[in-house]
N, CA and C atoms as an extended XYZ file, in Angstrom:
495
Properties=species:S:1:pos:R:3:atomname:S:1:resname:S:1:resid:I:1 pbc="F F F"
N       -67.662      181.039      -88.929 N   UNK     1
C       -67.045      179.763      -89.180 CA  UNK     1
C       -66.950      179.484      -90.684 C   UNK     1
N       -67.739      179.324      -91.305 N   UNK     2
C       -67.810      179.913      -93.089 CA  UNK     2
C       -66.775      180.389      -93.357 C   UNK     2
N       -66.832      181.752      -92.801 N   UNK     3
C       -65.446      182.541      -93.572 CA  UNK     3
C       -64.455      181.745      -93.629 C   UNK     3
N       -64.265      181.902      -92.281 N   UNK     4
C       -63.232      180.903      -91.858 CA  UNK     4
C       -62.736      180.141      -92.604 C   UNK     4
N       -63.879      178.831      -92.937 N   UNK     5
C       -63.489      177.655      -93.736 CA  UNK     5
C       -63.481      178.049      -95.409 C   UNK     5
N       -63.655      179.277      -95.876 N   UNK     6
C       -64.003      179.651      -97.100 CA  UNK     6
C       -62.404      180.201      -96.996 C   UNK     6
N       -62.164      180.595      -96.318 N   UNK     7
C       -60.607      181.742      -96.431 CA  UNK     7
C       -59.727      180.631      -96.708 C   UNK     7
N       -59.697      179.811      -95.798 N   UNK     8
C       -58.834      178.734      -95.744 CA  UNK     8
C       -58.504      177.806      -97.148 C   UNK     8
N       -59.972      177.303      -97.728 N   UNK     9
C       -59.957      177.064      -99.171 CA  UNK     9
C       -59.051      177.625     -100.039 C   UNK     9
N       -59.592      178.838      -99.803 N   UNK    10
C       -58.999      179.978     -101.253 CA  UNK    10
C       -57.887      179.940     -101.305 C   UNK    10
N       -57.194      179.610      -99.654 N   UNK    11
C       -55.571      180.163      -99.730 CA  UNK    11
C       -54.703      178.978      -99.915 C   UNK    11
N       -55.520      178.141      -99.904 N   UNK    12
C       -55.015      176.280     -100.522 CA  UNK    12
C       -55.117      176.209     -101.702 C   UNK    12
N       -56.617      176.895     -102.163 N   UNK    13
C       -56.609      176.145     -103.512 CA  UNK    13
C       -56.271      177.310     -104.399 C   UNK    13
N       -55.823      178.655     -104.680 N   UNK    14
C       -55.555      179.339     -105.163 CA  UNK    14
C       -54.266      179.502     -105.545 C   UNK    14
N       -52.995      178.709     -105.080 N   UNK    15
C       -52.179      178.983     -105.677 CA  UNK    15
C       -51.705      177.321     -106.613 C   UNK    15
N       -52.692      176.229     -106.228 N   UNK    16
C       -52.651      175.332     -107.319 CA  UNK    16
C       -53.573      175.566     -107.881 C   UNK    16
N       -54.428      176.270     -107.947 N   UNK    17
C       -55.037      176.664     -109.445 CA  UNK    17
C       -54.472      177.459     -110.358 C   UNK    17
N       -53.538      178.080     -109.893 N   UNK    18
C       -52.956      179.547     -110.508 CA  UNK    18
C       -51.382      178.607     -111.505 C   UNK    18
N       -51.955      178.782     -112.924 N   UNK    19
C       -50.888      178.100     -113.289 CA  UNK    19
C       -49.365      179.475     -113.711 C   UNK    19
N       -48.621      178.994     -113.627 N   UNK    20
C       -47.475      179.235     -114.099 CA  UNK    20
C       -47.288      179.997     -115.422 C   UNK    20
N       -47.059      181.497     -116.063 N   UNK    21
C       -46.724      181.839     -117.226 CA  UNK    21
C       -46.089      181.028     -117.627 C   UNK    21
N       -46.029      180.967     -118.798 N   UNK    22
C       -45.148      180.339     -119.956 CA  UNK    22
C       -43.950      181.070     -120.328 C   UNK    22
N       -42.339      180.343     -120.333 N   UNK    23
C       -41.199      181.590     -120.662 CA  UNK    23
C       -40.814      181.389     -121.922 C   UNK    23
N       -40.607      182.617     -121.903 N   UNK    24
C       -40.425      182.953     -123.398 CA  UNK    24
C       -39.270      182.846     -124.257 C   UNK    24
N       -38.639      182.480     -125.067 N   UNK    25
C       -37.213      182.563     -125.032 CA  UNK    25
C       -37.021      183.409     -126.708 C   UNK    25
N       -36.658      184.619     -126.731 N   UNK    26
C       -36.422      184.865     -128.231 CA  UNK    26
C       -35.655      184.169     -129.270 C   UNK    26
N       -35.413      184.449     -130.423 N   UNK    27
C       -34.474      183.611     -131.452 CA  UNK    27
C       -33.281      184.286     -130.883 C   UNK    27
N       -31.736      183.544     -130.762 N   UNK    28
C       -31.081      184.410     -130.978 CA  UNK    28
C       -30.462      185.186     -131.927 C   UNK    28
N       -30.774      185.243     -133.371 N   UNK    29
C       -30.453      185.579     -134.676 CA  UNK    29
C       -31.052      186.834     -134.531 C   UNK    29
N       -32.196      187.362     -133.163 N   UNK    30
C       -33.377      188.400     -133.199 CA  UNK    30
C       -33.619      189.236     -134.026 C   UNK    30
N       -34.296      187.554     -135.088 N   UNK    31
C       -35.421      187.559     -135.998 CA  UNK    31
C       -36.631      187.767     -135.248 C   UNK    31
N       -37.503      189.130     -135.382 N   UNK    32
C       -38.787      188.914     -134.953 CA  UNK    32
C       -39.682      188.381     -135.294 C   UNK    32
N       -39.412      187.780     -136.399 N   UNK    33
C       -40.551      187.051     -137.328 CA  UNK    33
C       -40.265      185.324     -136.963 C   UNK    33
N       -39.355      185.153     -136.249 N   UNK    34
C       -38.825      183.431     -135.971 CA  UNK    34
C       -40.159      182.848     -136.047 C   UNK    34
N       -40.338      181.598     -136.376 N   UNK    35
C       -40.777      180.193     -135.847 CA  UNK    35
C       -40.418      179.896     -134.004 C   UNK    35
N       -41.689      179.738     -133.355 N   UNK    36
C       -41.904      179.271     -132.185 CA  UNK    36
C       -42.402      177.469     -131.891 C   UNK    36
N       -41.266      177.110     -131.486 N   UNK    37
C       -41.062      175.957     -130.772 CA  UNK    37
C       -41.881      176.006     -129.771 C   UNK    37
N       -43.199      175.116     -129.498 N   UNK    38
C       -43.861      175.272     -128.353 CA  UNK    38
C       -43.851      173.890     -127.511 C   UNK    38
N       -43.157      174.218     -126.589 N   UNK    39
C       -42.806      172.867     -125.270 CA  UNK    39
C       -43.719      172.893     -124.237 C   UNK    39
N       -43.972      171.589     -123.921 N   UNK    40
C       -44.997      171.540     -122.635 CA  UNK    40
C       -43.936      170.670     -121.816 C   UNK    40
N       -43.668      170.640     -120.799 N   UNK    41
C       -42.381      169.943     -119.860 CA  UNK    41
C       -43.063      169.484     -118.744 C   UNK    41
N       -42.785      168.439     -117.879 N   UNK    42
C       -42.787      168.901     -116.716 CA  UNK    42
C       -41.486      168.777     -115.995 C   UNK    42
N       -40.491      169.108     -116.511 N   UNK    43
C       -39.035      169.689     -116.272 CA  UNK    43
C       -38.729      170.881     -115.855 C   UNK    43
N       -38.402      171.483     -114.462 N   UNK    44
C       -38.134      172.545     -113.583 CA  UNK    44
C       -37.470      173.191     -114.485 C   UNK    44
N       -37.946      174.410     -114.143 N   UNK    45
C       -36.673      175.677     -114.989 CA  UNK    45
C       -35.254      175.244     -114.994 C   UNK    45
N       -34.689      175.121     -114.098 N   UNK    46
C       -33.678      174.680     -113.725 CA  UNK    46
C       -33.093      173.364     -114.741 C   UNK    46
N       -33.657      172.632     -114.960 N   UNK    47
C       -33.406      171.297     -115.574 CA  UNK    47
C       -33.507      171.722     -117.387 C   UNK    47
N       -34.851      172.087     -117.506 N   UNK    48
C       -35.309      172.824     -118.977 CA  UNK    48
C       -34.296      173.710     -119.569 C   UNK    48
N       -33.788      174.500     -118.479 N   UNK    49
C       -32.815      175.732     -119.260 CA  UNK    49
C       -31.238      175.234     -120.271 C   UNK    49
N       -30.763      174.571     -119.721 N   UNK    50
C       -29.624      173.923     -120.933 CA  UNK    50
C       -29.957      173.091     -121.361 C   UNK    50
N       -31.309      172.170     -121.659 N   UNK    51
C       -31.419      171.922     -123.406 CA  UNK    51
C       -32.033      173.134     -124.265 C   UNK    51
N       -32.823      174.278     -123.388 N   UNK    52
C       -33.223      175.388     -124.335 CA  UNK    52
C       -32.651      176.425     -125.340 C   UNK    52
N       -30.943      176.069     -123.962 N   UNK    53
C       -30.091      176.716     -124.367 CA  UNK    53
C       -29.196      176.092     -125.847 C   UNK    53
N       -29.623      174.703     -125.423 N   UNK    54
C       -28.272      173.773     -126.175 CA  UNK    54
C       -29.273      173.957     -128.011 C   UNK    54
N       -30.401      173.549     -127.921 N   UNK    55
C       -31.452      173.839     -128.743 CA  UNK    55
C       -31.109      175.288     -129.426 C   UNK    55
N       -31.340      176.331     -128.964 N   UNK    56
C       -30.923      177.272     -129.823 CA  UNK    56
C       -29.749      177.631     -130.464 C   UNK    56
N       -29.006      177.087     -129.436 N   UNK    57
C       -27.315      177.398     -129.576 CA  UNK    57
C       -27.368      177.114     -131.450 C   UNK    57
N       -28.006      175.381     -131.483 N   UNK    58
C       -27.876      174.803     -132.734 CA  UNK    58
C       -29.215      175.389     -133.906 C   UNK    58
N       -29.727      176.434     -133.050 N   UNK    59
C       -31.444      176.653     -134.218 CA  UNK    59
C       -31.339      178.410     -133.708 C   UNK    59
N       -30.616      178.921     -134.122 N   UNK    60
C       -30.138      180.565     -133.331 CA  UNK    60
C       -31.730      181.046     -134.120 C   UNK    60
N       -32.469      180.475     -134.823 N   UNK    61
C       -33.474      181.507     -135.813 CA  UNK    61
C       -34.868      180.801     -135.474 C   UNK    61
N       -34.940      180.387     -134.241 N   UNK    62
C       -36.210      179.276     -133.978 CA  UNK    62
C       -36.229      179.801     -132.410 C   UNK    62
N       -37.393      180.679     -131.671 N   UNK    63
C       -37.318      181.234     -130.512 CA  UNK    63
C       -38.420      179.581     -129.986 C   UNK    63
N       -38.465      179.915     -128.396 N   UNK    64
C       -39.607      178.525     -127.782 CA  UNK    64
C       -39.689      179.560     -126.961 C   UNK    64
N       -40.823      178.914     -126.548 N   UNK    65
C       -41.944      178.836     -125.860 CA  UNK    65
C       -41.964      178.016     -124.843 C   UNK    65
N       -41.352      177.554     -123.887 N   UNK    66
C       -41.468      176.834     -122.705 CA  UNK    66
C       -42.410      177.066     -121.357 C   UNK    66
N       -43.331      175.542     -121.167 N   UNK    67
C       -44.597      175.655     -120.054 CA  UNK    67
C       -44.634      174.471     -119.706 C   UNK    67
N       -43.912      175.306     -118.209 N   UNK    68
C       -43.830      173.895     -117.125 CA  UNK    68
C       -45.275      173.411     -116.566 C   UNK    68
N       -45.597      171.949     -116.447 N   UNK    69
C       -47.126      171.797     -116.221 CA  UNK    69
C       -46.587      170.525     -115.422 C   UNK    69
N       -47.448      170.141     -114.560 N   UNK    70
C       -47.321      168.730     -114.410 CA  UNK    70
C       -47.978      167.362     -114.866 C   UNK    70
N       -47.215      166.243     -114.820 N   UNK    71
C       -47.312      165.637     -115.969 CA  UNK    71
C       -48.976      165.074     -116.550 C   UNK    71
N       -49.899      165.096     -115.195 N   UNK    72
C       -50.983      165.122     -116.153 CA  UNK    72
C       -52.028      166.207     -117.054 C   UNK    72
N       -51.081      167.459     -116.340 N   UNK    73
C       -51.776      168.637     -116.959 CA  UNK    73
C       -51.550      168.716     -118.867 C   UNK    73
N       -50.242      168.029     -119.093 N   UNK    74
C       -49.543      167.861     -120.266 CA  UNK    74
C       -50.529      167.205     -120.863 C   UNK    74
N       -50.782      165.714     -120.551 N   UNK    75
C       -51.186      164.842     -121.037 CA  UNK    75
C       -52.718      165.459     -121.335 C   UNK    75
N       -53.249      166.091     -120.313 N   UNK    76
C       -55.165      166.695     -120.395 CA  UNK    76
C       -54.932      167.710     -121.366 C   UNK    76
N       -54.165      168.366     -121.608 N   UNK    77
C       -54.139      169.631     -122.348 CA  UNK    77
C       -54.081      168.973     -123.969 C   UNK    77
N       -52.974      168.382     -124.351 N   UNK    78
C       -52.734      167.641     -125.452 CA  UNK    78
C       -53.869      166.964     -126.188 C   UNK    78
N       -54.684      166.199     -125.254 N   UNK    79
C       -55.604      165.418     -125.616 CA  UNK    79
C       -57.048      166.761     -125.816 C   UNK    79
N       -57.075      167.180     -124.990 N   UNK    80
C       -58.263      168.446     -125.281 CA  UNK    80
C       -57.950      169.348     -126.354 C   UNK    80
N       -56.744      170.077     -126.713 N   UNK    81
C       -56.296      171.167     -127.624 CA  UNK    81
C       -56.487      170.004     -129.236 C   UNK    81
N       -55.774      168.749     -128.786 N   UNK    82
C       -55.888      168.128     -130.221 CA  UNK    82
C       -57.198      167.585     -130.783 C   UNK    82
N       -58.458      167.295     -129.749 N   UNK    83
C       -59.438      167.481     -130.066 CA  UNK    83
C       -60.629      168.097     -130.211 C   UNK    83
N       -59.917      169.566     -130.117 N   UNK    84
C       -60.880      170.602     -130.183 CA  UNK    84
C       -60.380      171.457     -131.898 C   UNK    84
N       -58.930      170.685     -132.099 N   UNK    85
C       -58.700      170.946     -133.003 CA  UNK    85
C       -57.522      172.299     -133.044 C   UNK    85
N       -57.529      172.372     -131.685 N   UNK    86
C       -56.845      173.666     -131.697 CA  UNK    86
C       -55.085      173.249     -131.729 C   UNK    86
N       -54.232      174.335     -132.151 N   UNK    87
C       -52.657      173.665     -132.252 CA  UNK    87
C       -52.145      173.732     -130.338 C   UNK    87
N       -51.511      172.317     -130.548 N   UNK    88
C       -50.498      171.828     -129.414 CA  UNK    88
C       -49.310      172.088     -129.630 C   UNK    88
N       -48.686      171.426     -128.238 N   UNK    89
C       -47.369      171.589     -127.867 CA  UNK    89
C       -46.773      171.175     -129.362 C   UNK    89
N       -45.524      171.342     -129.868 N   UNK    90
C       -44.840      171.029     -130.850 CA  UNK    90
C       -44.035      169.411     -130.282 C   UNK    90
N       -43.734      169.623     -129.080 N   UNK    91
C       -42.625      168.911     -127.897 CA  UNK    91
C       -43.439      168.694     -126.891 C   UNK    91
N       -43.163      167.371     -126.465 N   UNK    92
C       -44.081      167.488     -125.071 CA  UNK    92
C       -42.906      166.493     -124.224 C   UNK    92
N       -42.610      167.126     -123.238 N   UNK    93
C       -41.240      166.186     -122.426 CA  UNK    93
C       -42.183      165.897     -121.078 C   UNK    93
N       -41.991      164.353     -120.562 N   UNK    94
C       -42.931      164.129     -119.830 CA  UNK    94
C       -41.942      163.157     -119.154 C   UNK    94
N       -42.168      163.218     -117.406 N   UNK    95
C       -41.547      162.088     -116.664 CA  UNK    95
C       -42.440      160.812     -116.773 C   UNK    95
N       -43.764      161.245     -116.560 N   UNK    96
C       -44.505      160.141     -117.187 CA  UNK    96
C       -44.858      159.453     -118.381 C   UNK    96
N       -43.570      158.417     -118.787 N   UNK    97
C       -43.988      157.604     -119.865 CA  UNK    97
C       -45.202      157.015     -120.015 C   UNK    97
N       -45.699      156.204     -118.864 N   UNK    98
C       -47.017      155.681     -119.326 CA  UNK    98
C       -48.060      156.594     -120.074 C   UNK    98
N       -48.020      157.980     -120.137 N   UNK    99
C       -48.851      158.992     -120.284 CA  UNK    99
C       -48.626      158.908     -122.153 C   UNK    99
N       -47.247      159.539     -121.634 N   UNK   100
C       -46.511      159.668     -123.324 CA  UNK   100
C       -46.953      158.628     -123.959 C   UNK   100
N       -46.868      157.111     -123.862 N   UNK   101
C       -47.132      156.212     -124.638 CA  UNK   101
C       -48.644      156.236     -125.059 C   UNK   101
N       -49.031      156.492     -123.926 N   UNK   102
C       -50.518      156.127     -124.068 CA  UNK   102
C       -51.258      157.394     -125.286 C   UNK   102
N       -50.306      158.559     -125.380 N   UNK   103
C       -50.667      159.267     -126.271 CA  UNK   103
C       -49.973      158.887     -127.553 C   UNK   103
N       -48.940      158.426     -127.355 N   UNK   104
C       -48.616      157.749     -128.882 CA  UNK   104
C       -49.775      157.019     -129.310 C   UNK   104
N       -49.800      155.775     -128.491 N   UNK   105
C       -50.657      154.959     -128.785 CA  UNK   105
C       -52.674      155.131     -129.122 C   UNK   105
N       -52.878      156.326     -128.853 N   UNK   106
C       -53.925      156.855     -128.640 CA  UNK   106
C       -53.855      157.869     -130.280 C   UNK   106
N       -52.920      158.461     -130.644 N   UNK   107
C       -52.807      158.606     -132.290 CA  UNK   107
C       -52.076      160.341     -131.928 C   UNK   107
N       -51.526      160.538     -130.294 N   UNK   108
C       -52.071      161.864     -130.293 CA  UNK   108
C       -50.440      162.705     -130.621 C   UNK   108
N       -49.560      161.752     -130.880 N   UNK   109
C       -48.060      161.583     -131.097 CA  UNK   109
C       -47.926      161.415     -132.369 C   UNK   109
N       -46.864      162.465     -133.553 N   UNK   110
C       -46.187      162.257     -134.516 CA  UNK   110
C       -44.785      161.785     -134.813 C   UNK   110
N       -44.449      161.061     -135.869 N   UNK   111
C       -43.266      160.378     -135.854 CA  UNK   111
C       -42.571      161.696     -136.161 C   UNK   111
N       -41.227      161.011     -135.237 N   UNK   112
C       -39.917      162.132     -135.513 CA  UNK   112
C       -38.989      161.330     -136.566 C   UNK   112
N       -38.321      162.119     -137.500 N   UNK   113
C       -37.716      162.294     -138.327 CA  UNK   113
C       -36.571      163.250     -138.812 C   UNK   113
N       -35.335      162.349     -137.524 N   UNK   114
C       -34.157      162.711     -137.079 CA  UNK   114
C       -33.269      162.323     -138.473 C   UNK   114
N       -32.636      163.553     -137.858 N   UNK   115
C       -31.333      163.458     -139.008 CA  UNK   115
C       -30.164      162.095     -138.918 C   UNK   115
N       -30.166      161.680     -138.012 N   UNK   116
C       -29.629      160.334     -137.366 CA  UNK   116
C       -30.563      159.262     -137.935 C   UNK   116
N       -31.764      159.467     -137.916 N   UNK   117
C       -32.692      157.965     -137.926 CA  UNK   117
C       -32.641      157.250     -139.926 C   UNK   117
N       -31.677      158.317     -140.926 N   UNK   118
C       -31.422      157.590     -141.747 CA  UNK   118
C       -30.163      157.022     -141.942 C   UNK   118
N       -29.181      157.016     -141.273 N   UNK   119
C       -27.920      156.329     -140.994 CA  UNK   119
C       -28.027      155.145     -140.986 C   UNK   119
N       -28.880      154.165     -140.192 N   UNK   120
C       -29.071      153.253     -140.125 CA  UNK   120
C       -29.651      152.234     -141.496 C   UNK   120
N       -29.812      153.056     -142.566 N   UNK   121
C       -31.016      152.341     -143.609 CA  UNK   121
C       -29.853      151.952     -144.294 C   UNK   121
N       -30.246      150.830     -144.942 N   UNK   122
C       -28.886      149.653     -145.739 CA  UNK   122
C       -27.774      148.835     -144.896 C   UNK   122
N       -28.216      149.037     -143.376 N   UNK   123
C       -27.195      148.180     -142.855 CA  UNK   123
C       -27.820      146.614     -142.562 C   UNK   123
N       -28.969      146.082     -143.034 N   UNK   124
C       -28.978      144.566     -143.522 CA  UNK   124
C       -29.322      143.852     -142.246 C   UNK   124
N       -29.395      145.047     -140.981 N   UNK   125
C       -29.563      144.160     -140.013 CA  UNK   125
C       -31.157      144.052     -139.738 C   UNK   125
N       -31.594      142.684     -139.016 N   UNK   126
C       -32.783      142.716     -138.702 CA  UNK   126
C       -33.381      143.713     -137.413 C   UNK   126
N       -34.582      143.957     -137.491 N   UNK   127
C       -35.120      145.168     -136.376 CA  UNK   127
C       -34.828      144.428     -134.555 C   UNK   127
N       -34.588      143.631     -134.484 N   UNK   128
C       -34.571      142.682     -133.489 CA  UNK   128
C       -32.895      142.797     -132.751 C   UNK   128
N       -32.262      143.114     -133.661 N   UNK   129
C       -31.002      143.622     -133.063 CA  UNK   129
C       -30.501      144.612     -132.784 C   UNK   129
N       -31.727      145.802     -132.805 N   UNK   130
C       -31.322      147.669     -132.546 CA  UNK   130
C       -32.098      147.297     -131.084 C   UNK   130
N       -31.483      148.325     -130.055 N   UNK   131
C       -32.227      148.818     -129.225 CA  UNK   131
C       -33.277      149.326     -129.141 C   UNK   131
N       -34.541      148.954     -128.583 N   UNK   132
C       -35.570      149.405     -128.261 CA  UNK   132
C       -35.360      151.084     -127.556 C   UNK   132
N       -36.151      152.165     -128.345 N   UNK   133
C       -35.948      153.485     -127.619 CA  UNK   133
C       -36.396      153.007     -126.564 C   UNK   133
N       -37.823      152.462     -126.210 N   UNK   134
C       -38.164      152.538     -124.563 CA  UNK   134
C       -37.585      151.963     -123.809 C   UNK   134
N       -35.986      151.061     -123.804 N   UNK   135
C       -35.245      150.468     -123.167 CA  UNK   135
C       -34.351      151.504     -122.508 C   UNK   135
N       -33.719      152.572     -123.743 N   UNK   136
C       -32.994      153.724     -123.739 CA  UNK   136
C       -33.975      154.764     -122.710 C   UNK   136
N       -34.864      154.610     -122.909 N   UNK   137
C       -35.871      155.980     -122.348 CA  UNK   137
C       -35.971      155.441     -120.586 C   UNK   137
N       -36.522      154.091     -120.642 N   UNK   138
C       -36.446      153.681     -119.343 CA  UNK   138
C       -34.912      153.536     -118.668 C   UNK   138
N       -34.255      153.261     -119.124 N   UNK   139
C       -32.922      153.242     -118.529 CA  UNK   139
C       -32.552      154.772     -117.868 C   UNK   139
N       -32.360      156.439     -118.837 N   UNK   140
C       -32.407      157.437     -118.442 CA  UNK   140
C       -33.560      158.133     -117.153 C   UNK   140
N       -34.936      157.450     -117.602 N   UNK   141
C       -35.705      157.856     -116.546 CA  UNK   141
C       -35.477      157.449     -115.016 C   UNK   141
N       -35.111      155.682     -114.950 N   UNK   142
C       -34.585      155.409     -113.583 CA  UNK   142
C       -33.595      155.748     -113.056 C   UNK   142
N       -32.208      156.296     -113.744 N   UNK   143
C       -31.197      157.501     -113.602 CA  UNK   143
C       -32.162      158.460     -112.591 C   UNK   143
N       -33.329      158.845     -113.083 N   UNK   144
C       -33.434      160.043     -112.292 CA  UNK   144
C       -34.254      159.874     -111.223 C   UNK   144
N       -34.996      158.664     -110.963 N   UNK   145
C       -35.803      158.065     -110.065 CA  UNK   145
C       -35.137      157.992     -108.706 C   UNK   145
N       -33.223      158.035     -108.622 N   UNK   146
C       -32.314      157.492     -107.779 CA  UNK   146
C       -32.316      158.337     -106.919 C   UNK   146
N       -31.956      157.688     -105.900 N   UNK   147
C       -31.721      158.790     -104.141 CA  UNK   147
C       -30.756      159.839     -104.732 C   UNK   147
N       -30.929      160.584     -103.602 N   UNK   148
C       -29.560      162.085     -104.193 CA  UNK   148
C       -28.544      161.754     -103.339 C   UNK   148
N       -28.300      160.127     -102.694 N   UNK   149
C       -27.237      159.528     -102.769 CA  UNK   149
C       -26.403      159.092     -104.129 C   UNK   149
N       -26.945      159.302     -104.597 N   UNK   150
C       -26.492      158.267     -105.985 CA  UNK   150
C       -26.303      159.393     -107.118 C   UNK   150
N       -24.945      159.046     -107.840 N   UNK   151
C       -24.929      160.019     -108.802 CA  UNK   151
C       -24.282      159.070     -109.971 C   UNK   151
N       -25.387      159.056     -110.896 N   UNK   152
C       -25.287      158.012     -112.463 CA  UNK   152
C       -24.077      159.484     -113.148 C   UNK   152
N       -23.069      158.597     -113.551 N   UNK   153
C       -22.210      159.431     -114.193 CA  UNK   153
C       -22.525      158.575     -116.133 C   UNK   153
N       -22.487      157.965     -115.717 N   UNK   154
C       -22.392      157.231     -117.577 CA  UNK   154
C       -23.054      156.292     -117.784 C   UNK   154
N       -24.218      155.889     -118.619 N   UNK   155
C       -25.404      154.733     -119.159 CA  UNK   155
C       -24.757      154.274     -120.598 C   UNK   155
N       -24.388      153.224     -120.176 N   UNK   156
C       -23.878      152.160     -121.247 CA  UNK   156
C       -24.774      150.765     -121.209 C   UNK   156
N       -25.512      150.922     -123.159 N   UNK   157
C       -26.383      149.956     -123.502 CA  UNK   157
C       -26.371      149.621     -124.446 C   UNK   157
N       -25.979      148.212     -124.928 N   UNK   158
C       -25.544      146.995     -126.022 CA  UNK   158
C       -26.302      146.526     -126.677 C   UNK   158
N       -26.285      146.285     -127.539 N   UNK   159
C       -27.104      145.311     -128.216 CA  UNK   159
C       -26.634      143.543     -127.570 C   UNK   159
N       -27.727      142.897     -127.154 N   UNK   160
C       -27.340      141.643     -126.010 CA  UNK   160
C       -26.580      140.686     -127.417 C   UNK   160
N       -26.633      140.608     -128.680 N   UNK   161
C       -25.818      139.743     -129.297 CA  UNK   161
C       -24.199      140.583     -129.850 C   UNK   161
N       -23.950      141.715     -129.188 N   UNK   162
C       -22.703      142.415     -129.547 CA  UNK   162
C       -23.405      143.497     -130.657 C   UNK   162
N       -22.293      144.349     -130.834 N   UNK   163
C       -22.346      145.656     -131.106 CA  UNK   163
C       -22.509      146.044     -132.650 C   UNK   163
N       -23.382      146.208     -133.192 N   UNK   164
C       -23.737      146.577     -134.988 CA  UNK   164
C       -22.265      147.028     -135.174 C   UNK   164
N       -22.379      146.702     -136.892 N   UNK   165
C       -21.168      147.488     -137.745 CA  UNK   165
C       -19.704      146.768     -137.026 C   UNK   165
């Protein structure tokens, strides 16, 4: 009866213990010496593969590293690797915002510093009239929350006193 209940274990808990390789993606410039982009997702191959693609298309000399986890494996890993001191994800794409925030907010998140995010400097407007990213972020995430009745073709979002510039 043991065995039994011991076999049964193993063959449950052995393939959620067994995590997932990490895929590899070379530079396409194949530079062997590239810079590695390291992503933690919990975005299906399937979903991950054309921004990996769209990503290199525009960085042909920058190979990644993509590792699908789920979303609290992201969040435990991040928080353990960054306080053991050891290097993390570069990227961490997560369905769970509360997680993400809570690692912003927790110190465990660096500011990005988009080529877009200086466009905006000298236009005089107050911070109160840009969109909130987590308005933008929540809006895309409930897009994907929807029955697979439902197919969001286009997310259009205003500023509520009319449109900058």
């Amino acid at each position: 009866m043991f065995r039994l209940a011991a076999a049964l274990f193993l063959s449950l808990a052995g393939p959620i213990a067994a995590a997932a390789a990490p895929d590899f993606f070379p530079a396409r410039s194949g530079r062997a010496d590239a810079p590695v982009l390291n992503v933690y997702s919990s975005l299906d191959d399937p979903l991950a593969q054309p921004l990996i693609d769209g990503f290199q298309s525009a960085n042909p000399d920058i190979a990644v590293r993509h590792e699908n986890m789920l979303t609290g494996e992201i969040y435990d890993r991040i928080v353990r690797e960054t306080d053991a001191g050891q290097k993390t994800a570069d990227f961490a794409f997560s369905s769970a915002m509360d997680l993400q925030v809570k690692l912003a907010n927790d110190g465990y998140a660096q500011p990005s510093d988009l080529p877009l995010t200086r466009s905006w400097d000298g236009v005089g407007e107050p911070a109160e009239r840009f969109i909130r990213a987590e308005d933008v972020a929540e809006a895309v995430f409930s897009a994907f929350g929807l029955s697979p009745q439902a197919v969001v073709e286009e997310i259009v979002i205003r500023p509520q006193l009319g449109d900058l510039l």
